[in-house]
N, C-alpha and C positions, 0 to 999 in steps of 0.2 A: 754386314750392313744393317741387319734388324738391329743387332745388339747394340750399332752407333746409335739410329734412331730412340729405341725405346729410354737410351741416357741423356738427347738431346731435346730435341722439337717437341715430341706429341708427349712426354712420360711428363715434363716440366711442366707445360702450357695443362695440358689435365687435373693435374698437383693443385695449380695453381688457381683454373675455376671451381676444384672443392673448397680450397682454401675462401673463395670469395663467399660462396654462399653460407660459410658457419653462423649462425644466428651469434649477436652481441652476448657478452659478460661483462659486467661492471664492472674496474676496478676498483680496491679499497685501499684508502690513503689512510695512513697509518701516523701520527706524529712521532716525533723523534722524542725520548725519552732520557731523564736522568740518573738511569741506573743499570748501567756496563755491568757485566761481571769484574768480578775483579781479580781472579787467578789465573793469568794467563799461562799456557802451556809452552815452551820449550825457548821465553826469552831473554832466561837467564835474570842476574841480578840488577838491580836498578831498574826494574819494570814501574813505569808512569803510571796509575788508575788514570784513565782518561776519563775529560768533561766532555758531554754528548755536545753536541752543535747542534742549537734549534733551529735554524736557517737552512739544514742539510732537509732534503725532501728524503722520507724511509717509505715505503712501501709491502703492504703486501696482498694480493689478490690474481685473479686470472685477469685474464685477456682474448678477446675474439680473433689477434691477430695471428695465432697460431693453432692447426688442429692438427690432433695427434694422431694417426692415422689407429683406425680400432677401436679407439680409448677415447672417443668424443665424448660420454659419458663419464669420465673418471672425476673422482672430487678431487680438490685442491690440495697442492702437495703440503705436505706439513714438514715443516725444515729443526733441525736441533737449534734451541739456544743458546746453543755454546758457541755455534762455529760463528766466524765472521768474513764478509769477501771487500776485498781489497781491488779499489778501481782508480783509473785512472783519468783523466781528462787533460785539456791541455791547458790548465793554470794550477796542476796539483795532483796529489793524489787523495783518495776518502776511503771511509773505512763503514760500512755498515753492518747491520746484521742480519743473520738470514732469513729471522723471521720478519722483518722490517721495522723493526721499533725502536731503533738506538743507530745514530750516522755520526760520523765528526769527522773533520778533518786530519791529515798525520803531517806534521812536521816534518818538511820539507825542505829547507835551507839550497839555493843554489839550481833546484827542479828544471828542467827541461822536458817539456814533451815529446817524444822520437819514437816512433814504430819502427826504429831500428836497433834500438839498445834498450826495449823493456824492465822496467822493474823486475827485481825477484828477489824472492821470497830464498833465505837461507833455512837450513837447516836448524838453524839454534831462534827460528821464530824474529829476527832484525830483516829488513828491509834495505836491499843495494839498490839503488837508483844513480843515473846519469844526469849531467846537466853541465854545471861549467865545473866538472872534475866529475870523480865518481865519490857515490857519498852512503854513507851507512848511519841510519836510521831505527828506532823502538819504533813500533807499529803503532802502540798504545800510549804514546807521547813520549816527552822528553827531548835532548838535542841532537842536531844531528850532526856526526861527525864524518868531515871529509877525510877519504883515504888518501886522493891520491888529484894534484891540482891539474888545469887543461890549460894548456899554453897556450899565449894569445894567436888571435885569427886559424886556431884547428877545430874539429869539431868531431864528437864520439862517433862513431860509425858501427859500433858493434859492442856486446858487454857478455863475459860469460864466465861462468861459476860452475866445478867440479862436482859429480854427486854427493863425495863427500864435505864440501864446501870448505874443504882448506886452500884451493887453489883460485886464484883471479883472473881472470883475462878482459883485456877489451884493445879494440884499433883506434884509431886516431887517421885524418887525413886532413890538408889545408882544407878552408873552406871555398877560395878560389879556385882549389885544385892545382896552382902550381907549389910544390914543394917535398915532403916525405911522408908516405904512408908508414905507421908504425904500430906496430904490436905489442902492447906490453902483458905478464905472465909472471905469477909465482903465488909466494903465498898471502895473505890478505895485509898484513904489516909489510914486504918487503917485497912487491914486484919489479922485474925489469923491463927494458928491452930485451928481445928476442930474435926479435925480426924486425925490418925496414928497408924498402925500398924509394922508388920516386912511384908518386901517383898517377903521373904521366903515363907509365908504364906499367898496361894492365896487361895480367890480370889482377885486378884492385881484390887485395885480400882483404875481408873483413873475417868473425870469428862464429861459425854457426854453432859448434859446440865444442865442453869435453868430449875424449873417447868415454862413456861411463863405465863406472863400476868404481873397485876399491883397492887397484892393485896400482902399484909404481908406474904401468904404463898409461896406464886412465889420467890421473892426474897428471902426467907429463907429455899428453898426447892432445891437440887441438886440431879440431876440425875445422878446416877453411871452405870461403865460397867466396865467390868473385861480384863485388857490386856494381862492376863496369861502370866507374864513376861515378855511381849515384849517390847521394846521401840516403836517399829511401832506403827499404827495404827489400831490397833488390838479392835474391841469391841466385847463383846461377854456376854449374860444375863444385866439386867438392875436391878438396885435397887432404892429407896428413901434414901437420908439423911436430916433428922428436923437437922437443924443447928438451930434453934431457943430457942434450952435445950441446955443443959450442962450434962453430955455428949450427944455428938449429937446420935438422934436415926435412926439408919440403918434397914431399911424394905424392904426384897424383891417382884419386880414388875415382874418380864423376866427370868423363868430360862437359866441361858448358857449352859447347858449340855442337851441333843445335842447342836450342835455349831448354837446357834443364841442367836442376840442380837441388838440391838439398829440401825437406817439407820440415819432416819432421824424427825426432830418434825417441824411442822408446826410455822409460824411465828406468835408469839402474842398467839399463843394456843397452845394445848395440844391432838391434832391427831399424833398419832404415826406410824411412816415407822419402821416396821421392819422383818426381816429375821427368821424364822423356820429353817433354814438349810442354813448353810455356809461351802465352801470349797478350797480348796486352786488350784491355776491354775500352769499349767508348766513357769518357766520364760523363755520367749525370750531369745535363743544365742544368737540371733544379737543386743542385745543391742538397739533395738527399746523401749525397756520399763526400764525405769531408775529402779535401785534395790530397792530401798526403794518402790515403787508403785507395783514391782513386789513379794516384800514378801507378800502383803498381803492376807487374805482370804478374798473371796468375797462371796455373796447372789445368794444363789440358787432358794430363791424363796422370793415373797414380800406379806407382809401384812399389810394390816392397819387398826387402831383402835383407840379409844380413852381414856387417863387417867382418871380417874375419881375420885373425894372423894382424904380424908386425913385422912389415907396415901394414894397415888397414889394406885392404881389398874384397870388392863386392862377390857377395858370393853368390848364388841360385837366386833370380830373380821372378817374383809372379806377378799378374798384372793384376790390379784391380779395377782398374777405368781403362780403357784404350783409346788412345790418341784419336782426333777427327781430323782430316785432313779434308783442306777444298769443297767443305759444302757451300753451298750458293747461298742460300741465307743467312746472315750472322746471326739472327736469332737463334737460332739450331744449335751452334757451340753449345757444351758444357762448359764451367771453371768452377776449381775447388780453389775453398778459400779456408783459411785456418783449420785445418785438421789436428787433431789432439789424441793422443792415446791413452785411457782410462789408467788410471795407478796400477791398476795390476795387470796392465800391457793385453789382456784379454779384447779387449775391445777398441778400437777405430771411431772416431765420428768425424762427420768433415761440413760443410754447407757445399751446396752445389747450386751455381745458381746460373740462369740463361740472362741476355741485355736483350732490349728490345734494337730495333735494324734502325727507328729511325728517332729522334729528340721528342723526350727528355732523355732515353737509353735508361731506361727504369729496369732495374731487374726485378728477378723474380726467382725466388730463394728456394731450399726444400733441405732437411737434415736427414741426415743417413749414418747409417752403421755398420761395420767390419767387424765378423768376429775372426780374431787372430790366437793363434795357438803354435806353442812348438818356438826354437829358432832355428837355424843354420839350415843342415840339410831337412832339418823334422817341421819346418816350419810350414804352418798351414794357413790360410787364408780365405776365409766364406768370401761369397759373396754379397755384392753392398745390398744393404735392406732398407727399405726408406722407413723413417720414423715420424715426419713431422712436416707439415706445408706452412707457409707464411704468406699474409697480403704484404707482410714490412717489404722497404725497399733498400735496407743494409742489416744484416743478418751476420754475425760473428758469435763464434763460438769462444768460451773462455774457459777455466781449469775446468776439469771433471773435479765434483763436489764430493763424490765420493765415486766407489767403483761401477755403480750402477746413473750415478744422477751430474747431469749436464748444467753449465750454467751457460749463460749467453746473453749477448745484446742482440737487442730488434730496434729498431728506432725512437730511441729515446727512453727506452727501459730493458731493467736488466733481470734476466729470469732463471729459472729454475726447472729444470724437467728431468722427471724419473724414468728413465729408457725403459724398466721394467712395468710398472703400472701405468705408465703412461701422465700419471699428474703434474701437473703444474703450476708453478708460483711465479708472483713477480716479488722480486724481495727490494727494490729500490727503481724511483723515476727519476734520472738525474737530468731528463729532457732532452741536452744535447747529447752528440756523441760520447760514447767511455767505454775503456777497454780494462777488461777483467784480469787483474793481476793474479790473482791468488785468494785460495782459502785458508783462513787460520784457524785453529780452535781455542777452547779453553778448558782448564781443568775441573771449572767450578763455579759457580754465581755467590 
């Protein structure tokens, strides 16, 4: 019972009157400039030098709305000008820098915005995105070419890419929902059907990942979750599909019933983030939280583990958050929300954030850290460490920038923080909501 407390009611609401009293930091507005590098790193031939967008807002400076816990003193993070992050909103995607002084738009043909079938960033430095087909994109201009068309009145429901990025996946279901749910998989020129059923009949599979890694069963191996008819981003229970038969074979990994399912899989491997207990939060009257982010259901509690064997199955499970069950006040719940695992799988970070019991249902955010080590039986698991409080009232974590440094949105800008020294940067104010695709670099200016 302490250990529920000190994660819910008094550890948050405490967090969160340090957070109030950090004395102001100005930030510094930066203008967008005309001069990109111009050697980009790993996107192949026909790379575009891109024209910067003066109209894009670039940024860079601190912000009173986040304190580091320790590190209130730290200076201001200083970012490479090489790298670039790649964001998202809902008329497009942008492209800025991380020091903040160069934004422009990326060619987008066909674009839909969905937090269910995210962009992503391949291997070879081109940009997959969904919308009405799925479509492939130069980050740094040029056209963009659709792979694969979306038949009238369906709509994408999921989109997923092998570690080695030779393989494709994504689902499809009617948007009225009466019709067939379908799966399609292969290689990026030549995917098929797979799988299809009726959508009527759940469980609604959508695609939460490859198995990773670099072997015949990674790339032939897909991981399901159930979106119980939503078009959000709803997961819930996990399964395996052998796409490597005819028909392909579905074996369940994760029950959904209770409500959990799938967080998050480790890069290049097969440690699993996932949820025992999932619930849904009041939305925001005030329109602090964009509707699509607020329908979701979130993690009441986190676990991790590893796959193991063929078929997949869960192996040694440790807990990292423990479920709450029946407390009297809703403010008290925890909910994690986007968890993300650093590139060199060492580290965890997540936002955990409380609602208030009665309107506007304003949360109140705080970021933390897992150090993780080992996998299968050897796997080890710290416990969570809190890093950072916020007065924002929508907090999202986006890629790790590098092994040690977080990026993230706070309400209305998009930042930077180095888990080790504690500094921080804002590298772009895009105002409204934007969710952080990916980091890119370059070879060269």
């Amino acid at each position: 019972m302490l250990l529920l407390l000190l994660f819910s009611g008094e550890l948050i609401y405490s967090l969160v009157q340090t957070a109030q009293t950090a004395q102001p930091v100005a930030a510094q507005t930066v203008p967008a400039t005309q001069h990109p590098p111009s050697s980009p790193t790993g996107n192949g031939p026909g790379t575009v030098t891109p024209a910067a967008t003066p109209d894009l807002q670039a940024s860079a400076g601190t912000t009173s709305s986040i304190t580091v816990l320790n590190h209130e003193s730290a200076p201001p993070l200083q970012l490479s000008g090489s790298q670039y992050i790649i964001y998202e909103q809902s008329d497009g995607l942008y492209l800025v820098s991380a020091t903040g002084d160069y934004a422009q738009v990326i060619p987008t043909q066909g674009f839909i915005s969905d937090n269910a079938a995210p962009p992503i960033l391949m291997p070879s430095g081109q940009l997959l995105y969904s919308g009405d087909g799925i479509w492939m994109t130069n980050v740094f201009g040029g056209t963009p070419t659709q792979i694969a068309p979306l038949d009238a009145g369906q709509v994408i429901t999921s989109m997923a890419l092998s570690s080695d990025g030779k393989m494709l996946a994504w689902s499809t279901e009617p948007a009225n929902g009466n019709g067939m749910l379908v799966i399609h998989a292969g290689p990026l020129t030549s995917p098929t059907i797979v799988y299809q059923q009726s959508a009527l009949n759940c469980p609604c599979f959508r695609i939460f990942s490859f198995m990773n890694g670099t072997s015949a069963q990674a790339d032939n191996t897909l991981l399901l979750t159930d979106d119980r008819g939503s078009h959000q981003a709803v997961q819930n229970g996990l399964w395996s599909l052998d796409i490597s038969v005819t028909p392909a074979v579905l074996q369940p990994i994760l029950a959904g019933d209770p409500a959990q399912g799938p967080l998050a899989l480790t890069p290049f491997g097969n440690t699993l983030l996932y949820s025992s207990d999932e619930g849904t939060v009041p939305d925001p009257t005030d329109s602090s939280v964009p509707p699509d982010v607020a329908a979701l259901s979130y993690a009441n509690s986190l676990s991790i583990t590893t796959l193991n064997g063929s078929p997949a199955a869960i192996g040694t499970t440790q807990i990292v958050l423990p479920e709450q069950d029946n407390l009297s006040n809703g403010a008290q719940y925890h909910w994690v929300t986007t968890p993300v695992f650093s590139p060199d799988t060492h580290t965890l970070a997540y936002v955990e954030f409380s609602s208030d019991q009665q309107e506007p249902y304003d949360r109140h955010s705080a970021i933390y850290t897992v150090q993780v080590s080992g996998s299968g039986a050897q796997l080890r698991v710290g416990k969570p460490q809190l890093l950072a409080t916020t007065t924002s009232q929508l907090v999202e974590l986006g890629p790790w920038y590098n092994n040690h440094t977080l990026t993230f949105y706070a309400d209305g800008a998009l930042y930077a923080l180095d888990t080790q020294s504690g500094s921080l940067t804002v590298f772009a104010q895009p105002s409204s909501y934007a969710r952080i695709v990916a980091v890119v670099g370059f070879a060269g200016t």
